[in-house]
C-alpha positions as CSV (number, residue, x, y, z in Angstrom):
1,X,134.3,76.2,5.9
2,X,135.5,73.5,4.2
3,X,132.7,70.9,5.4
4,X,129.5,73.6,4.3
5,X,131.7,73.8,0.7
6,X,131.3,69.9,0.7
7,X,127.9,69.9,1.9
8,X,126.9,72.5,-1.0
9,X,128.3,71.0,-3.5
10,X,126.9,67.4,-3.0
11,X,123.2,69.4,-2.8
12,X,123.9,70.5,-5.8
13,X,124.8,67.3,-7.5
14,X,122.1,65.9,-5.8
15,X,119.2,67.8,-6.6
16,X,119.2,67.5,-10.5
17,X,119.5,63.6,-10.0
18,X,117.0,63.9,-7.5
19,X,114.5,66.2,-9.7
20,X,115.0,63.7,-13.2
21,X,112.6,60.8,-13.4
22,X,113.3,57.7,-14.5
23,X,112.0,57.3,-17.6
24,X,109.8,53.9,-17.2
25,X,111.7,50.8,-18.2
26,X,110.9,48.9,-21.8
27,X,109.5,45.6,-21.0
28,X,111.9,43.0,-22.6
29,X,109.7,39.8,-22.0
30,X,110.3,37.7,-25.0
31,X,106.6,36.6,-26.1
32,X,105.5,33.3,-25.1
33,X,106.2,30.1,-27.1
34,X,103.0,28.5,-26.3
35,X,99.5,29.8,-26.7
36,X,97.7,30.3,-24.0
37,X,94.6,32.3,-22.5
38,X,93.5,34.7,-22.0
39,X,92.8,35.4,-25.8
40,X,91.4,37.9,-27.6
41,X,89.7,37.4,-30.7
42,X,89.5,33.3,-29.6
43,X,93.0,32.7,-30.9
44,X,95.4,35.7,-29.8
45,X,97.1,35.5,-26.8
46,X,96.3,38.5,-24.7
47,X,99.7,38.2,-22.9
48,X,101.7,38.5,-26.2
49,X,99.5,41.2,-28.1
50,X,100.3,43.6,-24.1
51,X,103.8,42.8,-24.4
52,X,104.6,43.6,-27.8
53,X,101.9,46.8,-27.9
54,X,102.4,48.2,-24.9
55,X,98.9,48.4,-24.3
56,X,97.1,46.8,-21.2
57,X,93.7,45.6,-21.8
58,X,93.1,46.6,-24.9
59,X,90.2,47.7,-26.9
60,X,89.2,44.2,-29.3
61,X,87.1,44.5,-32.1
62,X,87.0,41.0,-34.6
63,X,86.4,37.4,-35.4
64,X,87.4,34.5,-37.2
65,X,85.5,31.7,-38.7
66,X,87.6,29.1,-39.9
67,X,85.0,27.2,-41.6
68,X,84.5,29.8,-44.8
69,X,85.8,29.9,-48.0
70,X,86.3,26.1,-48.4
71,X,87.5,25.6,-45.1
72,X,90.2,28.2,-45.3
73,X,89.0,30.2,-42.8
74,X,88.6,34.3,-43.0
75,X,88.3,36.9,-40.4
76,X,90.5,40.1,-38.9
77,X,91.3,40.9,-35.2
78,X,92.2,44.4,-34.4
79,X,93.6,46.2,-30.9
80,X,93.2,49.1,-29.9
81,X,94.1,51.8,-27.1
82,X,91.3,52.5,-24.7
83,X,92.1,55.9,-24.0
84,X,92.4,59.5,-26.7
85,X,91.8,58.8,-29.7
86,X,91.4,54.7,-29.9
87,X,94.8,54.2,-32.1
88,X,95.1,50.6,-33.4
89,X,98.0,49.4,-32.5
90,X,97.9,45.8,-33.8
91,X,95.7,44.3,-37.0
92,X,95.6,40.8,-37.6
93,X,94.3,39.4,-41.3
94,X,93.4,35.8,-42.1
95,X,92.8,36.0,-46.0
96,X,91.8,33.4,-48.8
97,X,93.7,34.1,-52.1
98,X,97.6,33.9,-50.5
99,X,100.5,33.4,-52.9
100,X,103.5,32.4,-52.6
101,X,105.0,34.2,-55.4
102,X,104.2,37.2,-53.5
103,X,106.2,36.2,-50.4
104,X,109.2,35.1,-52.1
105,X,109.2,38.7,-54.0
106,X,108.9,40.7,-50.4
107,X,111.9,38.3,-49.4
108,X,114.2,39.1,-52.5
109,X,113.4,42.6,-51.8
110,X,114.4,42.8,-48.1
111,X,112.3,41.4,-46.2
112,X,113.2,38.6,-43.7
113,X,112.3,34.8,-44.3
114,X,109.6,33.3,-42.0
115,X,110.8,29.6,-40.6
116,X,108.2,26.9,-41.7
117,X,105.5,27.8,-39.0
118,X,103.2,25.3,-40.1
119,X,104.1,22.9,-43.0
120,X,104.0,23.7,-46.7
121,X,103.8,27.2,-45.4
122,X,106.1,30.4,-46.6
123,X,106.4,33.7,-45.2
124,X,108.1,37.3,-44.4
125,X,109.0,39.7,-41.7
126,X,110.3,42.6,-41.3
127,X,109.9,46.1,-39.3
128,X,109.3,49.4,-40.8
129,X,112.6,51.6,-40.9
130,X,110.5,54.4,-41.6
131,X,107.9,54.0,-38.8
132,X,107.7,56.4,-36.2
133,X,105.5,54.3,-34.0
134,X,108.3,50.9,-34.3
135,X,105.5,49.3,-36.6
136,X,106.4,45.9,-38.0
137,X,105.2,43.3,-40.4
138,X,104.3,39.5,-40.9
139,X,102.6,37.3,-43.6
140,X,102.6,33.5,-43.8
141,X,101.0,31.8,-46.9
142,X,99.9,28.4,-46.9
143,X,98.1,27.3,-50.2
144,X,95.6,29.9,-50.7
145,X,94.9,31.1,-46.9
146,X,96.8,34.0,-46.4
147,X,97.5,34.8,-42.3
148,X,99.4,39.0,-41.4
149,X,100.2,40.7,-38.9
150,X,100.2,44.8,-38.9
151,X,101.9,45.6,-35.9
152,X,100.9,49.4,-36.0
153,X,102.3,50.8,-32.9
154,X,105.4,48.5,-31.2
155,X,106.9,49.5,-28.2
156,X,110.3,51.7,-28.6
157,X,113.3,49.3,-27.3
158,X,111.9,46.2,-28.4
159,X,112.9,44.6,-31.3
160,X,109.4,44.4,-33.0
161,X,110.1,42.2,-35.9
162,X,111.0,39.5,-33.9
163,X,108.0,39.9,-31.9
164,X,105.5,39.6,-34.9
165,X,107.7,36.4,-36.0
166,X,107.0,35.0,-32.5
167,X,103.5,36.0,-32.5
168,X,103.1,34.2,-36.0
169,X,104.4,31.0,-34.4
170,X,101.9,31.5,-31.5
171,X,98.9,31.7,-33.8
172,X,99.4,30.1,-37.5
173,X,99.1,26.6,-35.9
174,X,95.6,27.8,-35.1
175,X,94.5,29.6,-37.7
176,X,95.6,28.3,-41.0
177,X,93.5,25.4,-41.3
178,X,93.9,21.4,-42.6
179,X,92.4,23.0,-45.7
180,X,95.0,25.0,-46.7
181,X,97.4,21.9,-47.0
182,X,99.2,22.2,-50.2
183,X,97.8,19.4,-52.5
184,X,99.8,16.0,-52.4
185,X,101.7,15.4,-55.4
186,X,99.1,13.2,-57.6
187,X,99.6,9.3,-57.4
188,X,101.4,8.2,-61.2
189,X,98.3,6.7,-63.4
190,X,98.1,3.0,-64.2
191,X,100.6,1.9,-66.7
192,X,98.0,0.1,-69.9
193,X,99.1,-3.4,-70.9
């Protein structure tokens, strides 16, 4: 009697452990710290955009030319889910007409200083408390070419503003161009005799 009690109880404790499901485990990968291909968009890394997304293989729509607007470069890269309805899950912006009066406002009101990426350059992070999709946010400014990142959908678990801060580091160094240089400080003029 005593060993069918036993028996029945661990088949009871068993089965609802052996009915859940594991829920599937976040992906913790930090981002890489080098660029590398596969790219999307000629200058994203593929690897970083599936870790921090979620999404495998996305669906890529975008270019940029780096030789417009005096040299500053403009274009947009955007990712996508291939399957329902096509959600974006990542937007990528490279602008002229940045300021950095704008940035150091977003940073005096929360948002978290970028490190110097590329020189002369200023910038914000920060993720969206209010997001239900763990969206997050990036802007670098270098003279007038304005680079962001719209991370749209993030994956729950990960920490998503650090991810767009890593992906900034990934791809400022290739996208804000020699052109954007903030202007050398102009040589004193001749003294007169």
């Amino acid at each position: 009697m005593r060993a069918a009690t036993m028996t029945a109880l661990l088949c009871v404790l068993a089965l609802p452990s052996g009915c859940r499901q594991e829920d599937p485990q976040v992906d913790l990968t930090p981002l890489p710290t080098v660029a590398a291909p596969p790219y999307i968009c000629e200058y994203i890394p593929l690897k970083a955009v599936e870790l921090m997304t979620g999404v495998r293989d996305p669906l890529v729509r975008g270019d940029f030319d780096l030789t417009t607007a005096g040299g500053l470069g403009d274009g947009r890269c955007a990712a996508y889910q291939r399957d329902g309805e096509r959600l974006r899950v990542l937007h990528i912006v490279l602008i002229p007409g940045g300021t950095q009066e704008r940035v150091e406002k977003q940073i005096k009101d929360g948002a978290l200083p970028l490190p110097e990426v590329v020189p002369g350059s200023v910038g914000y992070y920060f993720k969206d408390r209010d997001s239900e999709r763990s969206a997050a946010y990036a802007k670098l400014v270098r003279g007038e070419a304005e680079l962001i990142i719209e991370l749209e959908t993030g994956v729950e678990g990960r920490d998503n503003a650090a991810d767009v801060a890593a992906l900034m580091k990934l791809i400022a160094p290739r996208l804000i161009t020699d052109a954007s240089a903030p202007e050398a400080t102009a040589s004193p003029s001749p003294e007169k005799d």
